[in-house]
mmJSON file of the N, C-alpha and C atoms, coordinates in Angstrom:
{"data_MODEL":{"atom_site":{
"group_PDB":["ATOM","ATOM","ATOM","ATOM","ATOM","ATOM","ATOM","ATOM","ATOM","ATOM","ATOM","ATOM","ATOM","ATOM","ATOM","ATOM","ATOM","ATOM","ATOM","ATOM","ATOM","ATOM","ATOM","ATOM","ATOM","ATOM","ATOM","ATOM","ATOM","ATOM","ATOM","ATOM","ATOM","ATOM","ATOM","ATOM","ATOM","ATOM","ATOM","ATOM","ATOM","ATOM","ATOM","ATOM","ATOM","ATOM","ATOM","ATOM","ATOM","ATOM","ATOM","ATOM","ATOM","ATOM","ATOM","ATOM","ATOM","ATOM","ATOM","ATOM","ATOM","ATOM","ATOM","ATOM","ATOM","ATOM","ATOM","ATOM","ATOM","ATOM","ATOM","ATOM","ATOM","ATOM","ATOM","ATOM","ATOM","ATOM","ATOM","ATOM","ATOM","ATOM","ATOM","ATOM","ATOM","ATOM","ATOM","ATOM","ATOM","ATOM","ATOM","ATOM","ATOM","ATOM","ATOM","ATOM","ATOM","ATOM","ATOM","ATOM","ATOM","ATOM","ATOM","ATOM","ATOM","ATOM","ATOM","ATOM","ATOM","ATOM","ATOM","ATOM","ATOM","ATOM","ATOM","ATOM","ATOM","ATOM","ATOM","ATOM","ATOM","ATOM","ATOM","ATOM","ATOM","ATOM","ATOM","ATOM","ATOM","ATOM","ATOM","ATOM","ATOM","ATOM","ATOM","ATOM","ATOM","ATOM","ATOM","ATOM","ATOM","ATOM","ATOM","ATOM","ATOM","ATOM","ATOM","ATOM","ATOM","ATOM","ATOM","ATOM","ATOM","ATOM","ATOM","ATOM","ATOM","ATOM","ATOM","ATOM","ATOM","ATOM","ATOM","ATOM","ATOM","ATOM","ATOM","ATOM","ATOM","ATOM","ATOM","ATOM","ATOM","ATOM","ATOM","ATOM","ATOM","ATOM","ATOM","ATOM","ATOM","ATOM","ATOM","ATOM","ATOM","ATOM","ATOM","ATOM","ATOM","ATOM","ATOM","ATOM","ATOM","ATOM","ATOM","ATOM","ATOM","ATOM","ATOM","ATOM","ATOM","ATOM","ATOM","ATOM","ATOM","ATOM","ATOM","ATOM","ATOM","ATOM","ATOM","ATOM","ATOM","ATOM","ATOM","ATOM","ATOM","ATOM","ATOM","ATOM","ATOM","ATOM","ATOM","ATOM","ATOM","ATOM","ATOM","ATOM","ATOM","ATOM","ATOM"],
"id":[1,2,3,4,5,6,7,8,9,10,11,12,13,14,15,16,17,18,19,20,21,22,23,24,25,26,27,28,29,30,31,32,33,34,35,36,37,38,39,40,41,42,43,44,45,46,47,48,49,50,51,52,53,54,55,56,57,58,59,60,61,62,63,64,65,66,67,68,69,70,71,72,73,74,75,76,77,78,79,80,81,82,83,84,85,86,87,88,89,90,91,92,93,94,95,96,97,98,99,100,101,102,103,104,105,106,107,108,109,110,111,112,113,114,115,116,117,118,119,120,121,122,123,124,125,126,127,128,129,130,131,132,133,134,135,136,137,138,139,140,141,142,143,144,145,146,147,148,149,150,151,152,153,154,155,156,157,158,159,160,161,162,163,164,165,166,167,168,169,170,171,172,173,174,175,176,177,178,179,180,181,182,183,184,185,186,187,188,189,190,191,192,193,194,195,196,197,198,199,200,201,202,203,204,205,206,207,208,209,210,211,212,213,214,215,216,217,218,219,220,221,222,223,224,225,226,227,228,229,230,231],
"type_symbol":["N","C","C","N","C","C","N","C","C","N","C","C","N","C","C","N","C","C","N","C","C","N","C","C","N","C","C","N","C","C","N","C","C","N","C","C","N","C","C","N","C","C","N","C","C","N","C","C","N","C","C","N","C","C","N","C","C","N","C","C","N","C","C","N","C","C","N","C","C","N","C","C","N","C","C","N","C","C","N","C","C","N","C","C","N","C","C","N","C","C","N","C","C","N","C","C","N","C","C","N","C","C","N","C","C","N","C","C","N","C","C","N","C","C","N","C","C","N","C","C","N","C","C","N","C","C","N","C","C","N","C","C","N","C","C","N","C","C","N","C","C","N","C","C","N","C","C","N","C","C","N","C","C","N","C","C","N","C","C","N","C","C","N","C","C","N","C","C","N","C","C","N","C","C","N","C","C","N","C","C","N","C","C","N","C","C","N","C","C","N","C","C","N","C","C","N","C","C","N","C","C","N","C","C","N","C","C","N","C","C","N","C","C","N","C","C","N","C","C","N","C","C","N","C","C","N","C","C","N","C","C"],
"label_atom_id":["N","CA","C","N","CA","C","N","CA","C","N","CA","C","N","CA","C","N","CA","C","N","CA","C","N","CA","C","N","CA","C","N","CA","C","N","CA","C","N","CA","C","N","CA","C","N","CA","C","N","CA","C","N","CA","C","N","CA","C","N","CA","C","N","CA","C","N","CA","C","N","CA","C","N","CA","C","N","CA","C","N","CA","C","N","CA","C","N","CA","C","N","CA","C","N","CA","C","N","CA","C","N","CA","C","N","CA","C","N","CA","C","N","CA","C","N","CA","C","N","CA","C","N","CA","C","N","CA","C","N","CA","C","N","CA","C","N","CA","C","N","CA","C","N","CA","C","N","CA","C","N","CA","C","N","CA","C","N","CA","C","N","CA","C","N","CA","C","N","CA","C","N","CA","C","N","CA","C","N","CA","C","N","CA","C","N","CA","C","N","CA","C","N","CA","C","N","CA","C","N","CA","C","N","CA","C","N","CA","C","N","CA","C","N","CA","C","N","CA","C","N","CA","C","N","CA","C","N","CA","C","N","CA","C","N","CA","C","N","CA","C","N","CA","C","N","CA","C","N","CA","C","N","CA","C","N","CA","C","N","CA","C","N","CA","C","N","CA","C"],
"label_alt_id":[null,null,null,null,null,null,null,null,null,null,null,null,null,null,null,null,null,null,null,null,null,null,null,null,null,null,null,null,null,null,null,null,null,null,null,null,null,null,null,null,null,null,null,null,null,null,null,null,null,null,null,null,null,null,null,null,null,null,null,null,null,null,null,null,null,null,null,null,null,null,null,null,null,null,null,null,null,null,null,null,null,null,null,null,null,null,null,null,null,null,null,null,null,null,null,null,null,null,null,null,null,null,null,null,null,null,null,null,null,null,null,null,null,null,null,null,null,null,null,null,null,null,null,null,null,null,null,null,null,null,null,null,null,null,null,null,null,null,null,null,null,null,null,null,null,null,null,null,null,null,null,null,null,null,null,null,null,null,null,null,null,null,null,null,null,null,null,null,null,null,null,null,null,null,null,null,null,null,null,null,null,null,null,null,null,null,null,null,null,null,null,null,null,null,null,null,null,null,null,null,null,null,null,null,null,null,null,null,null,null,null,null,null,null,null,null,null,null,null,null,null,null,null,null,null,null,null,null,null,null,null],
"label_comp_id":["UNK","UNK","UNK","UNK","UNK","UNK","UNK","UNK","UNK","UNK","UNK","UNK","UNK","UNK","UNK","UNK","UNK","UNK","UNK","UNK","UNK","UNK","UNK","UNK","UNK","UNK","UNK","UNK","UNK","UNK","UNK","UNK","UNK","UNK","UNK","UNK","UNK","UNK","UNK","UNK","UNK","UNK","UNK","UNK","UNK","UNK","UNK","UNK","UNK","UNK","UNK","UNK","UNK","UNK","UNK","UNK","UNK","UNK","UNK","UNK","UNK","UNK","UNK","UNK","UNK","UNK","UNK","UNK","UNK","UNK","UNK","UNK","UNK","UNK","UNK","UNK","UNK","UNK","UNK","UNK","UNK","UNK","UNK","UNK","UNK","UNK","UNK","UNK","UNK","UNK","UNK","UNK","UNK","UNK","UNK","UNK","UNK","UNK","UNK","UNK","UNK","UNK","UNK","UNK","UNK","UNK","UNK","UNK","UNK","UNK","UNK","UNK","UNK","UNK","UNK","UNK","UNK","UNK","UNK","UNK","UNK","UNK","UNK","UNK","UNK","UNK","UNK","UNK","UNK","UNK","UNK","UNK","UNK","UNK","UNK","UNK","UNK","UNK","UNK","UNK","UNK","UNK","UNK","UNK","UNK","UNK","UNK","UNK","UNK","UNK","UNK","UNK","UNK","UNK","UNK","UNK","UNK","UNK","UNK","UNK","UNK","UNK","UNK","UNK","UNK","UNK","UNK","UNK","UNK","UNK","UNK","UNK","UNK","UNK","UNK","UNK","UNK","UNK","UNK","UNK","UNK","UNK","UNK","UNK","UNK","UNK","UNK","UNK","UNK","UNK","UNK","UNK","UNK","UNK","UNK","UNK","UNK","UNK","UNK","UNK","UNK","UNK","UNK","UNK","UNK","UNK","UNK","UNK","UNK","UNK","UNK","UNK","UNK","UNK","UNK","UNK","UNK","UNK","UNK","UNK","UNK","UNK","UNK","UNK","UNK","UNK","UNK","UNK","UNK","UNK","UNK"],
"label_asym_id":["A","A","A","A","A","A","A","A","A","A","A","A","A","A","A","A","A","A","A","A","A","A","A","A","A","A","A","A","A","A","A","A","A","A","A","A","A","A","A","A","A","A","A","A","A","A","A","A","A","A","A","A","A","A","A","A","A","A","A","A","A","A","A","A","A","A","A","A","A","A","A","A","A","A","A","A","A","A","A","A","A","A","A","A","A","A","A","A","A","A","A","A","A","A","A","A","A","A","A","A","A","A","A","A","A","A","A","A","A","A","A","A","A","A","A","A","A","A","A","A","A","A","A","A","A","A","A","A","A","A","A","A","A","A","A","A","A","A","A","A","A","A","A","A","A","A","A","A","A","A","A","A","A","A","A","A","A","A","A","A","A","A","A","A","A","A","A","A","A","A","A","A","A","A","A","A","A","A","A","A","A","A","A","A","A","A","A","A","A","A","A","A","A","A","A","A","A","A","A","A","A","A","A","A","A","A","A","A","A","A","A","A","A","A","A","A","A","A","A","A","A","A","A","A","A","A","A","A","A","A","A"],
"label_entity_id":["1","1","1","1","1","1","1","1","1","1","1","1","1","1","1","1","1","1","1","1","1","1","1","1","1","1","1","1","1","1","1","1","1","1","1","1","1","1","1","1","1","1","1","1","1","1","1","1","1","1","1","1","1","1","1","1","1","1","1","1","1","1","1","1","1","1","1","1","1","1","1","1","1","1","1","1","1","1","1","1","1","1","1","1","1","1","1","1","1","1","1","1","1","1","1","1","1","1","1","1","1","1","1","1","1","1","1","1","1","1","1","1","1","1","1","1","1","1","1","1","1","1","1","1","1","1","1","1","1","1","1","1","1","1","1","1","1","1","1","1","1","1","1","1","1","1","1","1","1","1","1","1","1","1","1","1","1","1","1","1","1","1","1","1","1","1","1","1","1","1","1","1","1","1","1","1","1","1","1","1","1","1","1","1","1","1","1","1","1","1","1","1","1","1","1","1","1","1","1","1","1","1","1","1","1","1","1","1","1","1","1","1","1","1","1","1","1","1","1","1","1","1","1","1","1","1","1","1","1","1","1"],
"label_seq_id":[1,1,1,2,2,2,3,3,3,4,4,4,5,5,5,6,6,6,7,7,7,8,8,8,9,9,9,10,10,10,11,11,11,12,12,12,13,13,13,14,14,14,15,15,15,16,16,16,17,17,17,18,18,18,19,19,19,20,20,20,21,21,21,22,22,22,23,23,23,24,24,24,25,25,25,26,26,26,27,27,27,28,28,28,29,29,29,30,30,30,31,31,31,32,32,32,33,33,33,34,34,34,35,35,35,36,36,36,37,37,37,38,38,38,39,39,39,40,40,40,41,41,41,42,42,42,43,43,43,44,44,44,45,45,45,46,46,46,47,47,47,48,48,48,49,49,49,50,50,50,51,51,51,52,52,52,53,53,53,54,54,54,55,55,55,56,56,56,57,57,57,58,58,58,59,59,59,60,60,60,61,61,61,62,62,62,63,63,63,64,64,64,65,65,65,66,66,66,67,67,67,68,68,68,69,69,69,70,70,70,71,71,71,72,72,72,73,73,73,74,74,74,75,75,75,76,76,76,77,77,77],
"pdbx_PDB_ins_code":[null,null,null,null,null,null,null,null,null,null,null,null,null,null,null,null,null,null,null,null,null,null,null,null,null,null,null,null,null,null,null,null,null,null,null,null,null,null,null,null,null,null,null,null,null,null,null,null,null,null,null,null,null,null,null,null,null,null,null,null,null,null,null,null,null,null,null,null,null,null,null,null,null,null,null,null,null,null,null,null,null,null,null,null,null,null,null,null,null,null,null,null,null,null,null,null,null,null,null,null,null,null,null,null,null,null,null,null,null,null,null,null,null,null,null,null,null,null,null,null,null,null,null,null,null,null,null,null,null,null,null,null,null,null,null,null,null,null,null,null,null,null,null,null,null,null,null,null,null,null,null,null,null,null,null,null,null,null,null,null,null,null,null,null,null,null,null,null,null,null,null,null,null,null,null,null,null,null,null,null,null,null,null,null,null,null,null,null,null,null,null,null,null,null,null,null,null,null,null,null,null,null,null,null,null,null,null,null,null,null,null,null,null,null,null,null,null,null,null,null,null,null,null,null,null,null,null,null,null,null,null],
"Cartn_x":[107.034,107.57,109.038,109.532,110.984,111.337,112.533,112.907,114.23,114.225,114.758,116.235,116.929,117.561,117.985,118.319,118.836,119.45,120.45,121.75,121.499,121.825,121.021,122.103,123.229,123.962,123.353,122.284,121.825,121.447,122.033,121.261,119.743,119.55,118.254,117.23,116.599,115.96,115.02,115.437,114.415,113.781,112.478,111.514,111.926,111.784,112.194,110.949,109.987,109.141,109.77,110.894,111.055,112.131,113.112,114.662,114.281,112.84,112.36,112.555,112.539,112.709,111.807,110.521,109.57,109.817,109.067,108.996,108.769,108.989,108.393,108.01,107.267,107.23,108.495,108.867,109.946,111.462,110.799,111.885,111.893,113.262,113.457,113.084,112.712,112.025,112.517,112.593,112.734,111.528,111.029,110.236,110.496,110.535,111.575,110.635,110.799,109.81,110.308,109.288,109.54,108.487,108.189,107.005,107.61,106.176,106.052,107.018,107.449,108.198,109.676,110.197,111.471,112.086,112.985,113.13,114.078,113.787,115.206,115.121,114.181,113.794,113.619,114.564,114.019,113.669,112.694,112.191,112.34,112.767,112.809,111.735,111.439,110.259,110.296,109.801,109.718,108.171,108.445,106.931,106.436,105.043,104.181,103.414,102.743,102.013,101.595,100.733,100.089,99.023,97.998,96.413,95.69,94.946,94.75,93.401,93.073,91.891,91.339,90.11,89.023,89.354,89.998,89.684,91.022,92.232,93.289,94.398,95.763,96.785,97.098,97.287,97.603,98.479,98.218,98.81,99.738,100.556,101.75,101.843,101.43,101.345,103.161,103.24,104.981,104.367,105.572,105.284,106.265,106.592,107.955,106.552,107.272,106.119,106.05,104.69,103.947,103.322,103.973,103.55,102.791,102.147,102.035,103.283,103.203,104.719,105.623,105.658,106.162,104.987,104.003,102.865,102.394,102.44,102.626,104.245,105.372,106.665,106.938,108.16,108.671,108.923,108.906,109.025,110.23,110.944,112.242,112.823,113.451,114.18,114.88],
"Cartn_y":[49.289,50.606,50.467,51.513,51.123,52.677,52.73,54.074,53.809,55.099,55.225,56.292,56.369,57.664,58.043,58.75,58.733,60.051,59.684,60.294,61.572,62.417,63.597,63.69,63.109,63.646,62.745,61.849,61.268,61.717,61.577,62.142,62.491,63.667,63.319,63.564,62.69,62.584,64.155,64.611,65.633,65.43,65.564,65.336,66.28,65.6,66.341,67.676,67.848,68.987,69.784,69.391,70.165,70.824,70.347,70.905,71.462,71.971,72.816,72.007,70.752,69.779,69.127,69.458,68.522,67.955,66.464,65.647,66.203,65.533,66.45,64.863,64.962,64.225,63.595,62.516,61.979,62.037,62.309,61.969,60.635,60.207,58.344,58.241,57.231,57.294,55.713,55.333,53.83,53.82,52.284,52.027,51.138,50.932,50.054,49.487,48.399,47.45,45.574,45.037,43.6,42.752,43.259,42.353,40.686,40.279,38.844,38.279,39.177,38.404,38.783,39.34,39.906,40.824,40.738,41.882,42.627,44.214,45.156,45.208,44.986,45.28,46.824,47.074,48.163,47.95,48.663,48.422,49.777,49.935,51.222,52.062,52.726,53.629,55.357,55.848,56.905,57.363,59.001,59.713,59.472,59.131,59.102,60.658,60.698,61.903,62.165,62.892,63.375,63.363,63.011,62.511,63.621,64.632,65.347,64.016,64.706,63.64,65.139,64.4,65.717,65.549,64.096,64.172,64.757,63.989,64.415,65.183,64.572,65.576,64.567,64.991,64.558,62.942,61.873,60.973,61.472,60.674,60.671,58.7,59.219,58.136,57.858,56.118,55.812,54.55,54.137,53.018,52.125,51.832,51.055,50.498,49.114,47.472,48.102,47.752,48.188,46.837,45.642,44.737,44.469,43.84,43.492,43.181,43.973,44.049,45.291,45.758,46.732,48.252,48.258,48.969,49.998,51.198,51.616,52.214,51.297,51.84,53.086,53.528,55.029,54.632,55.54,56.426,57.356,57.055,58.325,58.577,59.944,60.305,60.751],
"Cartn_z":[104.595,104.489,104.093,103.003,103.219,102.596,103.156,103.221,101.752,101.063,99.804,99.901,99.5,99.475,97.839,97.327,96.552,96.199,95.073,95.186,93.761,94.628,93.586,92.66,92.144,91.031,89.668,90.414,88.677,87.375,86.35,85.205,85.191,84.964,84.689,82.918,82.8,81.812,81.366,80.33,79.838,78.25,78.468,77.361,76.063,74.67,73.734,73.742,74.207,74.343,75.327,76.558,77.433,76.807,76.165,75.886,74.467,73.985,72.906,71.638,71.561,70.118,70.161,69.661,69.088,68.394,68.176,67.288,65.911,64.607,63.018,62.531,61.629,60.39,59.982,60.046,59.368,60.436,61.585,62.461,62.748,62.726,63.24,64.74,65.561,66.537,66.81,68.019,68.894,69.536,69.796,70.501,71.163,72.599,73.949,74.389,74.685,75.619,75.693,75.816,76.124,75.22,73.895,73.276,73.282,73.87,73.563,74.766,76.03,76.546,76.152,75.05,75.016,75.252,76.887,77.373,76.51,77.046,76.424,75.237,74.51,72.79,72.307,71.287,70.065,68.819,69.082,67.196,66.646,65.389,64.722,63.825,63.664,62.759,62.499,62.064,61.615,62.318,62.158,62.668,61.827,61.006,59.971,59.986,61.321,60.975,62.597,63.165,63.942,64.172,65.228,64.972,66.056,65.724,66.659,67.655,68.732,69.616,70.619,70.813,71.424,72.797,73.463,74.891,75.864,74.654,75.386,74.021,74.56,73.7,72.549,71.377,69.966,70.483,69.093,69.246,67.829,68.386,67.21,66.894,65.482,65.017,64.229,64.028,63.946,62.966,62.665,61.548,62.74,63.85,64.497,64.779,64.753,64.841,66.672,66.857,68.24,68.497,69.752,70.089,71.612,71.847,72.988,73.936,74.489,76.026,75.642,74.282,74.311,74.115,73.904,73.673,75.193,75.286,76.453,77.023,76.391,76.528,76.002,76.144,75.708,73.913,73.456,71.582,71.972,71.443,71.447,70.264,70.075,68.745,69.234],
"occupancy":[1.0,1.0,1.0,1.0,1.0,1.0,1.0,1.0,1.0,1.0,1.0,1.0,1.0,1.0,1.0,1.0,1.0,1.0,1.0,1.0,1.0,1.0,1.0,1.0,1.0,1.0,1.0,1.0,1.0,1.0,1.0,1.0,1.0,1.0,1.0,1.0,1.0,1.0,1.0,1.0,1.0,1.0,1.0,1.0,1.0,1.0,1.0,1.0,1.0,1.0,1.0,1.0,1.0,1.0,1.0,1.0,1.0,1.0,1.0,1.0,1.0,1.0,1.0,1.0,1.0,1.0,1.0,1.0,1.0,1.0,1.0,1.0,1.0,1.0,1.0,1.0,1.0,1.0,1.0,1.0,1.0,1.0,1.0,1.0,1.0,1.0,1.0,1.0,1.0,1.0,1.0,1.0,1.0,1.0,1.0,1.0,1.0,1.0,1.0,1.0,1.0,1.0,1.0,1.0,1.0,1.0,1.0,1.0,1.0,1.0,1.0,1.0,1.0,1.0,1.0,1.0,1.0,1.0,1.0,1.0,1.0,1.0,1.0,1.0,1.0,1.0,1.0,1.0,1.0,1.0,1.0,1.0,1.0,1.0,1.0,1.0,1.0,1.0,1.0,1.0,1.0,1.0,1.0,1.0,1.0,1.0,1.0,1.0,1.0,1.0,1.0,1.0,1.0,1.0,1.0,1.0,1.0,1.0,1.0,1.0,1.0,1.0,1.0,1.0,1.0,1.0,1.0,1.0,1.0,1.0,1.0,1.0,1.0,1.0,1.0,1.0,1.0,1.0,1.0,1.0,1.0,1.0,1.0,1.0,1.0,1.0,1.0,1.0,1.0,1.0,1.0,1.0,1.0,1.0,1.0,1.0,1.0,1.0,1.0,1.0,1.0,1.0,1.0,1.0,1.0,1.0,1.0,1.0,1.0,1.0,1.0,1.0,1.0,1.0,1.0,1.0,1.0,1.0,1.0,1.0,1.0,1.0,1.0,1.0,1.0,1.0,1.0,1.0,1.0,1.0,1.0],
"B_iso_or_equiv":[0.0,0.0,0.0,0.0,0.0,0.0,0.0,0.0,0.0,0.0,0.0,0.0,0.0,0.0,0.0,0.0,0.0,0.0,0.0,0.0,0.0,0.0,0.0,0.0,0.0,0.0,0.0,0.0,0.0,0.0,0.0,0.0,0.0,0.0,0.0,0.0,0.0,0.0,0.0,0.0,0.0,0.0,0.0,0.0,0.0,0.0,0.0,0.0,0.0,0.0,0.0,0.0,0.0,0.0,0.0,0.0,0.0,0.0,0.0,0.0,0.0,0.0,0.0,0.0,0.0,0.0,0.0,0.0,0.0,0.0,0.0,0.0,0.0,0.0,0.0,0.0,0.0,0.0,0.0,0.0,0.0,0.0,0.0,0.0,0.0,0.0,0.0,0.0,0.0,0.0,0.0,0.0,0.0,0.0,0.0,0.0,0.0,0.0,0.0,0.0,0.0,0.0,0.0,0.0,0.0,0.0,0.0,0.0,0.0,0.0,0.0,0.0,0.0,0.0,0.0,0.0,0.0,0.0,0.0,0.0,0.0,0.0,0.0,0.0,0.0,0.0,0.0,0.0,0.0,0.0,0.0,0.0,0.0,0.0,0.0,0.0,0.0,0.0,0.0,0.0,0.0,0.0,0.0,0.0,0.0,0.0,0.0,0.0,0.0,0.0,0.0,0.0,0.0,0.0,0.0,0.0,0.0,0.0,0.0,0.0,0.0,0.0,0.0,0.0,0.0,0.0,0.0,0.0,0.0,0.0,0.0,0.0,0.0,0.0,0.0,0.0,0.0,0.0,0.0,0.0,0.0,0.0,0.0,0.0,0.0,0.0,0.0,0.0,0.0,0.0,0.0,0.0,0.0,0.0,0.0,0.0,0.0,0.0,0.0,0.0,0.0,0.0,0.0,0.0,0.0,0.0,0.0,0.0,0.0,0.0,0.0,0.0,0.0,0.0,0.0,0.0,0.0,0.0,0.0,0.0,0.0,0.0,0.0,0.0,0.0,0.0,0.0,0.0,0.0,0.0,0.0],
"pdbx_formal_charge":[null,null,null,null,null,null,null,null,null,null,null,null,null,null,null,null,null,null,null,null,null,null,null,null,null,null,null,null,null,null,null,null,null,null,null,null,null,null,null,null,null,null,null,null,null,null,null,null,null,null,null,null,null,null,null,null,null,null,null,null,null,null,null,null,null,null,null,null,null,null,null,null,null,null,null,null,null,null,null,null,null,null,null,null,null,null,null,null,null,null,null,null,null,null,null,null,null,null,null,null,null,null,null,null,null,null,null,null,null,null,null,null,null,null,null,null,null,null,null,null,null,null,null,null,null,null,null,null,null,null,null,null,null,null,null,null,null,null,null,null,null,null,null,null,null,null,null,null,null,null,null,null,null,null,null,null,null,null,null,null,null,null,null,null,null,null,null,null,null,null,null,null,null,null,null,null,null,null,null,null,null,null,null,null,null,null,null,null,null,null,null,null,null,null,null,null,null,null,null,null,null,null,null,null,null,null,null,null,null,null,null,null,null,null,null,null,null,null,null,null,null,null,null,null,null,null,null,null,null,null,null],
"auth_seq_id":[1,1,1,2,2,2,3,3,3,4,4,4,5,5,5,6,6,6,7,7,7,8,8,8,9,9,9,10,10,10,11,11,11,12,12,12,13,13,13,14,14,14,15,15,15,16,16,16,17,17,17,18,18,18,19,19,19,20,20,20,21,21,21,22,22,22,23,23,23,24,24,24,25,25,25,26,26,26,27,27,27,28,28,28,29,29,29,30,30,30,31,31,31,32,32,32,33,33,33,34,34,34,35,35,35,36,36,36,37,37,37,38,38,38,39,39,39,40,40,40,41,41,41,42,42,42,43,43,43,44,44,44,45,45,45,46,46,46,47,47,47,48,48,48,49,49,49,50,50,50,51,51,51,52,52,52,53,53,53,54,54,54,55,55,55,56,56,56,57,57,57,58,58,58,59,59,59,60,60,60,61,61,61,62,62,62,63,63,63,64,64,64,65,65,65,66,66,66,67,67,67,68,68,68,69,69,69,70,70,70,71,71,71,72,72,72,73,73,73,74,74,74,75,75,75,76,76,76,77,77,77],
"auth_comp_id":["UNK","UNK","UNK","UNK","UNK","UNK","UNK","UNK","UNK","UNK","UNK","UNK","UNK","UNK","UNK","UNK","UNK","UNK","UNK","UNK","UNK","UNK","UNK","UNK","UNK","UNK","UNK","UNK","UNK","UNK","UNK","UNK","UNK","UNK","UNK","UNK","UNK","UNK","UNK","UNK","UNK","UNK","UNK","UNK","UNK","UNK","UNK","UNK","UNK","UNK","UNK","UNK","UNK","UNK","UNK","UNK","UNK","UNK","UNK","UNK","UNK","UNK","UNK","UNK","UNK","UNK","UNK","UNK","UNK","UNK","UNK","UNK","UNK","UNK","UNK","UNK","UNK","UNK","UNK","UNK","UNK","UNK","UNK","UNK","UNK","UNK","UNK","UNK","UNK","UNK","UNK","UNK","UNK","UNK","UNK","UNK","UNK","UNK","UNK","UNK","UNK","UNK","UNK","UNK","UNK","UNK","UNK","UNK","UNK","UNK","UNK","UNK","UNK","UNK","UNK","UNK","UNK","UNK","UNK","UNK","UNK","UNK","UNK","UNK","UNK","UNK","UNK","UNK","UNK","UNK","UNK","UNK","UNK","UNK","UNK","UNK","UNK","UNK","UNK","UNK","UNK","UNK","UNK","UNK","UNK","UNK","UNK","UNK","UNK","UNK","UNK","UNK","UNK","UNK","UNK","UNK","UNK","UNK","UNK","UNK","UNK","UNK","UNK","UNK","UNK","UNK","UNK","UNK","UNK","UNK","UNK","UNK","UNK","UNK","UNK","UNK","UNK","UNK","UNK","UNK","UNK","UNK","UNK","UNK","UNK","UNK","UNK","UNK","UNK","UNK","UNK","UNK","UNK","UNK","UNK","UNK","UNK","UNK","UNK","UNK","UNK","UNK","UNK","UNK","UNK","UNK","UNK","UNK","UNK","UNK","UNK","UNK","UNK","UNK","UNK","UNK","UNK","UNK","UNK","UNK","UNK","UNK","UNK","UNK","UNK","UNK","UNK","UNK","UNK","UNK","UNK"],
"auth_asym_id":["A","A","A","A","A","A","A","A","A","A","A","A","A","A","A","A","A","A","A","A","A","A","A","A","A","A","A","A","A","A","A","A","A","A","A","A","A","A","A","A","A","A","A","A","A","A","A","A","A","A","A","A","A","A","A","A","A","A","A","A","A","A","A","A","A","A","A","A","A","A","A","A","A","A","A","A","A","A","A","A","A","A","A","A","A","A","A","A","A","A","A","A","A","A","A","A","A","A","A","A","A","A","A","A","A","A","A","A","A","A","A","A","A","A","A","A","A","A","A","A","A","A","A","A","A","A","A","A","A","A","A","A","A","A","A","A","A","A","A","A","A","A","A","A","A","A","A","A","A","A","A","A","A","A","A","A","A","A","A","A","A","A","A","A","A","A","A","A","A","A","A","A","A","A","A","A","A","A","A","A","A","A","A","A","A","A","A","A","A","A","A","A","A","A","A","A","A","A","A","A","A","A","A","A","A","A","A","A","A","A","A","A","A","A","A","A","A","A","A","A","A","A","A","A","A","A","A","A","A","A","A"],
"auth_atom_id":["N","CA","C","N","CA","C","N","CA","C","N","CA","C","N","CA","C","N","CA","C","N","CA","C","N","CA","C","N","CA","C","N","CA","C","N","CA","C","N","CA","C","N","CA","C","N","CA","C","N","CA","C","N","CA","C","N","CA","C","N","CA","C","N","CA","C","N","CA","C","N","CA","C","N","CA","C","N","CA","C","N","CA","C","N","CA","C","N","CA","C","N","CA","C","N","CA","C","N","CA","C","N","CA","C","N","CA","C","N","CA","C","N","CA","C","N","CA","C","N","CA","C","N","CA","C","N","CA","C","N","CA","C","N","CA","C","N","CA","C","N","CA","C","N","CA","C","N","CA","C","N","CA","C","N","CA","C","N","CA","C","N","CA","C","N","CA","C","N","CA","C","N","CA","C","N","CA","C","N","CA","C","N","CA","C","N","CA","C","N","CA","C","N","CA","C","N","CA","C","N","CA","C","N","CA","C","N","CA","C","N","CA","C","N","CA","C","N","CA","C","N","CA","C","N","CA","C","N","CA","C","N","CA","C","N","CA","C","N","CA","C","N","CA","C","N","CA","C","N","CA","C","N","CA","C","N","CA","C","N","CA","C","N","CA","C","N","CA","C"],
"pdbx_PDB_model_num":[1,1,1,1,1,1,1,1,1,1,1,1,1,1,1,1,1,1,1,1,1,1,1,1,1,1,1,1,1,1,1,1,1,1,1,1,1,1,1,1,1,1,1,1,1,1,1,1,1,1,1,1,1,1,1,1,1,1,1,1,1,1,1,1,1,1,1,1,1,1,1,1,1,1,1,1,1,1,1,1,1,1,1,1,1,1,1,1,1,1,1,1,1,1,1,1,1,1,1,1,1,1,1,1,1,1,1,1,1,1,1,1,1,1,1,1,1,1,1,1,1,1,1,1,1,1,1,1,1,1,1,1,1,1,1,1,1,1,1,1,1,1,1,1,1,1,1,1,1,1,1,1,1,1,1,1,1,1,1,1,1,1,1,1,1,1,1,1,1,1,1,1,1,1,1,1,1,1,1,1,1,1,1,1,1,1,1,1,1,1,1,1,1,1,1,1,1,1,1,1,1,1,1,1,1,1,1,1,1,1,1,1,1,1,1,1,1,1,1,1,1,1,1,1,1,1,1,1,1,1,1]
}}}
């Protein structure tokens, strides 16, 4: 068990869907992670397009190299 506190003046993170800026076509985009073992990595890319899917919410497809360790990390513009 361990008890946490934390300090409410932290920044907090808001989603480009929350602060009303969706992603478009041809927005530049980062992709953060640790492929291959290398921590703290960005790779760069662009939106390509949008993929609708029946089960859940649209993928947004990117041209930024997508590796193992970073795959699953955050996409940001």
């Amino acid at each position: 068990m361990a008890l946490i506190r934390v300090d409410d003046t932290l920044p907090v993170l808001v989603s480009a869907y929350e602060a009303g800026h969706p992603p478009a076509v041809g927005d530049a985009v980062l992709a953060y992670g640790s492929p291959y073992g290398l921590e703290g990595t960005a790779t760069v890319g662009i939106v390509s397009a949008f993929r609708p899917t029946y089960t859940r919410a649209n993928y947004i497809q990117t041209d930024a190299p997508i590796n193992p360790g970073n795959s699953g990390g955050p996409l940001v513009n």
